[in-house]
Biopython code that builds the backbone (N, CA, C, O; Angstrom):
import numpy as np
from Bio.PDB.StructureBuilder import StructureBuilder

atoms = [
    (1, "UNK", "N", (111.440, 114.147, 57.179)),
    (1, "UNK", "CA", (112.620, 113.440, 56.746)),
    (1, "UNK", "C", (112.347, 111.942, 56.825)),
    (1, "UNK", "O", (111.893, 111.398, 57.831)),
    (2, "UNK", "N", (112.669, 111.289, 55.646)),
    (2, "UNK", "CA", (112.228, 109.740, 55.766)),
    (2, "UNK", "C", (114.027, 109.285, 55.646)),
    (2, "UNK", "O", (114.864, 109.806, 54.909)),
    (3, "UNK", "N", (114.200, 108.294, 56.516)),
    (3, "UNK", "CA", (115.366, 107.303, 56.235)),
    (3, "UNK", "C", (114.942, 105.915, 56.522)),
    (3, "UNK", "O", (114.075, 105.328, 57.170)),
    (4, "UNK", "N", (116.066, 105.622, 55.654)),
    (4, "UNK", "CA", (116.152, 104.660, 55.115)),
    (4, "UNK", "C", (117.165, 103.330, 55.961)),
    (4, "UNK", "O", (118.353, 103.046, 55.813)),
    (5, "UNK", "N", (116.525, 102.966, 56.503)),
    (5, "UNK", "CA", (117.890, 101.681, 57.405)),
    (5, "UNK", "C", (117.753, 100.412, 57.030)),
    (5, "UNK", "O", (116.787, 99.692, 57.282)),
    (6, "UNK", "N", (118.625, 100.155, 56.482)),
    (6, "UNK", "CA", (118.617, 98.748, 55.648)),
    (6, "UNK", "C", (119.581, 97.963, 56.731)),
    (6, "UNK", "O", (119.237, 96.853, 57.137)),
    (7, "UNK", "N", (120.535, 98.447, 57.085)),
    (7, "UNK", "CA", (121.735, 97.352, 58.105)),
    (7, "UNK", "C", (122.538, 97.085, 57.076)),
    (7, "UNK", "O", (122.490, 97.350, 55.874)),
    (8, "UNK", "N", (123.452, 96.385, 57.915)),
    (8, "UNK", "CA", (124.291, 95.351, 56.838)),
    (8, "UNK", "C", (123.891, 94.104, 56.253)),
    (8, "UNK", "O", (122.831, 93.579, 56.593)),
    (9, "UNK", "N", (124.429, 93.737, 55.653)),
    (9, "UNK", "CA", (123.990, 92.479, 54.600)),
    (9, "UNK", "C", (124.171, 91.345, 55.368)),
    (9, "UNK", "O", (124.763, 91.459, 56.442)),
    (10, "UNK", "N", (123.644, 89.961, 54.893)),
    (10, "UNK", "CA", (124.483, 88.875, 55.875)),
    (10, "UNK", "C", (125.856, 88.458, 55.529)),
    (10, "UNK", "O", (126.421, 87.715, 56.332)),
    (11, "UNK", "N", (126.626, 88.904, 54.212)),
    (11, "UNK", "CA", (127.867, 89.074, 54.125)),
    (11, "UNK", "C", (128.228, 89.844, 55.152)),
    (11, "UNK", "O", (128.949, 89.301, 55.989)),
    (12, "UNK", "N", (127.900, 91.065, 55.341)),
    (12, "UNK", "CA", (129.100, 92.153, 55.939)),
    (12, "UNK", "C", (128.813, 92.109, 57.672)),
    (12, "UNK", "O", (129.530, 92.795, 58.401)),
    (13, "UNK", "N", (127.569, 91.139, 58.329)),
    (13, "UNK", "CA", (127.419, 90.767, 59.122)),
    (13, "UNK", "C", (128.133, 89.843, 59.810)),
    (13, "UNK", "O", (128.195, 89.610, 61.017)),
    (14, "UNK", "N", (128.807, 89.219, 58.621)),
    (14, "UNK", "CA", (129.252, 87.934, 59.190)),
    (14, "UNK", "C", (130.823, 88.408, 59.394)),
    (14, "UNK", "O", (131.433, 87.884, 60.326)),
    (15, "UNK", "N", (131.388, 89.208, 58.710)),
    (15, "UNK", "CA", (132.531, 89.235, 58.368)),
    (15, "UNK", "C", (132.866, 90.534, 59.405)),
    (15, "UNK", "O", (133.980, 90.771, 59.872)),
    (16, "UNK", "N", (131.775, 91.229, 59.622)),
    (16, "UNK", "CA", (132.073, 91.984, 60.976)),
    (16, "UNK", "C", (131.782, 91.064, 62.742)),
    (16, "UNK", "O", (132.008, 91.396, 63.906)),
    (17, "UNK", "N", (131.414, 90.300, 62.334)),
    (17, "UNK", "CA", (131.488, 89.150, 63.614)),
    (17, "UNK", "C", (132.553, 88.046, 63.879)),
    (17, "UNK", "O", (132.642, 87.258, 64.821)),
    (18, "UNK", "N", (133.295, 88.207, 62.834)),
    (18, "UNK", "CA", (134.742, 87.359, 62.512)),
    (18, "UNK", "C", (135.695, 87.685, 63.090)),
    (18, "UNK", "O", (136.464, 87.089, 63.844)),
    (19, "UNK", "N", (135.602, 89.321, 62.476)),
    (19, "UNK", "CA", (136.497, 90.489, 62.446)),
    (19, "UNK", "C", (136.926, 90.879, 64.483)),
    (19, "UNK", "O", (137.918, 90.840, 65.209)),
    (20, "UNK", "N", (135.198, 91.281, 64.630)),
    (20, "UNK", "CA", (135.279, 91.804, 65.989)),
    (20, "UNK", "C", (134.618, 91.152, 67.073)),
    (20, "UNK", "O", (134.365, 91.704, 68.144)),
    (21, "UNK", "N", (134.237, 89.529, 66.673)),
    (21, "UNK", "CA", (133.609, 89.299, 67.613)),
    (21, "UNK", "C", (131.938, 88.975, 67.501)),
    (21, "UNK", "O", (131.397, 89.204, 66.420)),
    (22, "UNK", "N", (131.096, 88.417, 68.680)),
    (22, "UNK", "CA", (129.964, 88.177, 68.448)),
    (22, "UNK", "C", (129.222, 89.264, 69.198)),
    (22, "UNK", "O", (130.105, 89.856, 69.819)),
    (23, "UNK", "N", (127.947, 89.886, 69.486)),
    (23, "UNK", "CA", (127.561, 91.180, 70.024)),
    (23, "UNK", "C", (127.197, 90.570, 71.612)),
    (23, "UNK", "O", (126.201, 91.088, 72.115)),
    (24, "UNK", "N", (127.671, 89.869, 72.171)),
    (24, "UNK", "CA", (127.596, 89.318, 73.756)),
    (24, "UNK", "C", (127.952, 89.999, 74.849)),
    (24, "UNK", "O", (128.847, 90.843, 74.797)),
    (25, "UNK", "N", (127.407, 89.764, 75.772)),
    (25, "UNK", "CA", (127.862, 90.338, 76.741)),
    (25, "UNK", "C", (128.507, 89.286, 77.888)),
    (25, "UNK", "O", (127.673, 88.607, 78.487)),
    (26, "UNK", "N", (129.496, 89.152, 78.137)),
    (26, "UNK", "CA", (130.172, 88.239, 79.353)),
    (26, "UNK", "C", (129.732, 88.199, 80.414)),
    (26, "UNK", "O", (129.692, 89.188, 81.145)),
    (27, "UNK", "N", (129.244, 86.887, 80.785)),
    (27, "UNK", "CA", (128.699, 86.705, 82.250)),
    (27, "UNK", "C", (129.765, 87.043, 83.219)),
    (27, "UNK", "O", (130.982, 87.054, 83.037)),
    (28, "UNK", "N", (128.918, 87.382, 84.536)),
    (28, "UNK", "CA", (129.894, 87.803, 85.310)),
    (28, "UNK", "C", (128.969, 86.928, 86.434)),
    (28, "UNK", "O", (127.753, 86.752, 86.359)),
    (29, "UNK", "N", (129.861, 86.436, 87.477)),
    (29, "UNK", "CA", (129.545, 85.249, 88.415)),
    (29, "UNK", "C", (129.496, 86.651, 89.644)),
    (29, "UNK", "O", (130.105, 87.720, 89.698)),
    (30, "UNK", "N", (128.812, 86.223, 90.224)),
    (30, "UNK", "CA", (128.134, 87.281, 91.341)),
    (30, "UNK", "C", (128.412, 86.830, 92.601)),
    (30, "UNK", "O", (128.132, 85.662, 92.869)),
    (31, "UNK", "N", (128.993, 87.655, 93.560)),
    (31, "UNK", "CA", (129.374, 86.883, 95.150)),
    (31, "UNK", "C", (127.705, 86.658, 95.873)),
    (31, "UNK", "O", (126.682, 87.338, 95.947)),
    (32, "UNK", "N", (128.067, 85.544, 96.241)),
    (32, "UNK", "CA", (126.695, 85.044, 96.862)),
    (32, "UNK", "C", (126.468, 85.811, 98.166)),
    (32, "UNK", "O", (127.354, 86.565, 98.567)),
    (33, "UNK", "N", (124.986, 85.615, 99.056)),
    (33, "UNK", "CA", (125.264, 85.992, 100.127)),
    (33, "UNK", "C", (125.693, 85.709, 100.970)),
    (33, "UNK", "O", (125.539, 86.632, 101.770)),
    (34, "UNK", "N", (126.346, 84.731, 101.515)),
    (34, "UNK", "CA", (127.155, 83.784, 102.557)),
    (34, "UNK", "C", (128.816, 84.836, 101.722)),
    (34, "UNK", "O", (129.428, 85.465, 102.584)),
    (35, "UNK", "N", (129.173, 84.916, 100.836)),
    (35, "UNK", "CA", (130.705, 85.143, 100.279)),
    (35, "UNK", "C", (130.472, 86.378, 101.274)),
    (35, "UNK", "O", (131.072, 86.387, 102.349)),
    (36, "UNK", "N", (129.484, 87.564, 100.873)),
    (36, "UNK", "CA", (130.122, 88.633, 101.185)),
    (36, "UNK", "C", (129.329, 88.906, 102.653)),
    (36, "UNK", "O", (129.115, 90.054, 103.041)),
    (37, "UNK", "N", (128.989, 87.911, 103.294)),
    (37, "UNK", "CA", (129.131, 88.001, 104.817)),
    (37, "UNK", "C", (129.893, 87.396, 105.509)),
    (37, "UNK", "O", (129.984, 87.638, 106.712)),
    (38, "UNK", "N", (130.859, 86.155, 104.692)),
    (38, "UNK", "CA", (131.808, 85.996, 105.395)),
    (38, "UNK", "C", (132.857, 86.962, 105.147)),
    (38, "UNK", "O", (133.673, 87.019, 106.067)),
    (39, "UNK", "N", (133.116, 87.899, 103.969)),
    (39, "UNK", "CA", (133.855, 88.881, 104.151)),
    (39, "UNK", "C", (133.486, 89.564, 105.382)),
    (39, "UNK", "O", (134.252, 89.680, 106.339)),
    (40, "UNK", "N", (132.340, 89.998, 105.340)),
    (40, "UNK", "CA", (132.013, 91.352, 106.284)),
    (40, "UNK", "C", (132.703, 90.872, 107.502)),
    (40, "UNK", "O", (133.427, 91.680, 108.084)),
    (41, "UNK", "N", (132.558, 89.436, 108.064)),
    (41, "UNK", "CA", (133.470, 89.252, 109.321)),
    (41, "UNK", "C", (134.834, 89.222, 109.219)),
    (41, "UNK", "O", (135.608, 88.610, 109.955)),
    (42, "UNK", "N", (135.093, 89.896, 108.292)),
    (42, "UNK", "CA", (137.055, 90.140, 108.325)),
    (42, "UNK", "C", (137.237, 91.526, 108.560)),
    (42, "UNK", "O", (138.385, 91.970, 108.552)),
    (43, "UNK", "N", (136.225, 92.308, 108.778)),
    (43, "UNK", "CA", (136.489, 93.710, 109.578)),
    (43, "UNK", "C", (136.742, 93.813, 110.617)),
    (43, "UNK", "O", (136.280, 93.210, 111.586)),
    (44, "UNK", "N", (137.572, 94.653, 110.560)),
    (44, "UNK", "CA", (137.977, 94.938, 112.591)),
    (44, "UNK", "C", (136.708, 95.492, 113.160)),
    (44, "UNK", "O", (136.482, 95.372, 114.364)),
    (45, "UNK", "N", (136.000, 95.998, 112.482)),
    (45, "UNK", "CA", (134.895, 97.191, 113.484)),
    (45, "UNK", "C", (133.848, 96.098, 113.981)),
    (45, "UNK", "O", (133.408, 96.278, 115.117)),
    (46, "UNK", "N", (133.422, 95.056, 113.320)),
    (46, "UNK", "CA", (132.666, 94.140, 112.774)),
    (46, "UNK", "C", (133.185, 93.248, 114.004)),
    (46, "UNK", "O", (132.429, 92.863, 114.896)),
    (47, "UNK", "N", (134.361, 93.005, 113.959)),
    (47, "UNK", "CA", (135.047, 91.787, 115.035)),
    (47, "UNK", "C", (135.137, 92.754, 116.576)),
    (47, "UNK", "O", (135.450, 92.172, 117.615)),
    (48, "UNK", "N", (134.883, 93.990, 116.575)),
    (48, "UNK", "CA", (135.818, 94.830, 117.505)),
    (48, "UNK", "C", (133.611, 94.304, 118.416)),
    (48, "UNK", "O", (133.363, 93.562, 119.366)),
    (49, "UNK", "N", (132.619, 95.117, 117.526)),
    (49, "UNK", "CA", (131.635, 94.914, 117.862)),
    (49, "UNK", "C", (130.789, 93.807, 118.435)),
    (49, "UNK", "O", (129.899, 94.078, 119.242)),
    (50, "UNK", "N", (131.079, 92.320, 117.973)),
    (50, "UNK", "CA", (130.715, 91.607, 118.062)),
    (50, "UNK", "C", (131.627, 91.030, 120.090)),
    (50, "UNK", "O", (131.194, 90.578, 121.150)),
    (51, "UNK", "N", (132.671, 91.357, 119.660)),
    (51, "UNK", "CA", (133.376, 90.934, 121.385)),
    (51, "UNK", "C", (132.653, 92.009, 122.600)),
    (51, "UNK", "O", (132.299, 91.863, 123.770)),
    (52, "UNK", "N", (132.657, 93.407, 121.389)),
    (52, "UNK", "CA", (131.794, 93.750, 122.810)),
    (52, "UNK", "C", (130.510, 93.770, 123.057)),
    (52, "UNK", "O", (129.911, 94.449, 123.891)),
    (53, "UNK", "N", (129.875, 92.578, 121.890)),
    (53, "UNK", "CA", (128.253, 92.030, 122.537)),
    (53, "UNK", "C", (128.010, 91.012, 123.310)),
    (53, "UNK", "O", (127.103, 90.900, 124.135)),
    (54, "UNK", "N", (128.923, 90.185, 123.005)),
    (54, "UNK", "CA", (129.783, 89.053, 123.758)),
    (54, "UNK", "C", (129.857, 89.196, 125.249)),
    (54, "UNK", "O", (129.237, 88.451, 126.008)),
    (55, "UNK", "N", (130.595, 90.126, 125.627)),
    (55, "UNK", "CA", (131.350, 90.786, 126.914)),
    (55, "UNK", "C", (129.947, 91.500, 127.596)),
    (55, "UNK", "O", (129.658, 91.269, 128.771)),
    (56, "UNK", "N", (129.195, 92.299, 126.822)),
    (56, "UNK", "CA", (127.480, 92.778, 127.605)),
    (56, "UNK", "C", (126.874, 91.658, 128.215)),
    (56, "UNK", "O", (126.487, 91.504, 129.374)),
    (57, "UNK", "N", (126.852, 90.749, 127.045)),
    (57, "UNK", "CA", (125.755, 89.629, 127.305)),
    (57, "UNK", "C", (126.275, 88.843, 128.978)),
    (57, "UNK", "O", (125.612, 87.926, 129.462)),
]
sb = StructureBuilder()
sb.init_structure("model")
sb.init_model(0)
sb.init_chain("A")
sb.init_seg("    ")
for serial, (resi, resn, name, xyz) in enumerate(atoms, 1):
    if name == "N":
        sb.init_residue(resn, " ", resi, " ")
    sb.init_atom(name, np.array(xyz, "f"), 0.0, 1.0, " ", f" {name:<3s}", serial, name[0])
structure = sb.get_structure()
């Protein structure tokens, strides 16, 4: 079986990029590592652990 793929034209290219948009993908901003270790210290288990290394020491 042979086919044939031609695409669209640069008319119907353009006018489907008008229509719906450009073929992109949206950046997405990423939590750094400092963000999601200062989350991690908003856990209780995290805060519960750390007083009782505190309290050993």
């Amino acid at each position: 079986m042979k086919y044939n793929y031609l695409g669209l034209s640069a008319a119907e290219a353009e006018k489907s990029r008008s229509e719906h948009g450009a073929n992109d993908l949206a950046s997405i901003k990423g939590e750094s590592f400092y963000d999601k270790l200062k989350q991690n210290f908003k856990d209780p288990i995290i805060i519960i652990l750390i007083v009782a290394l505190v309290i050993i020491l």
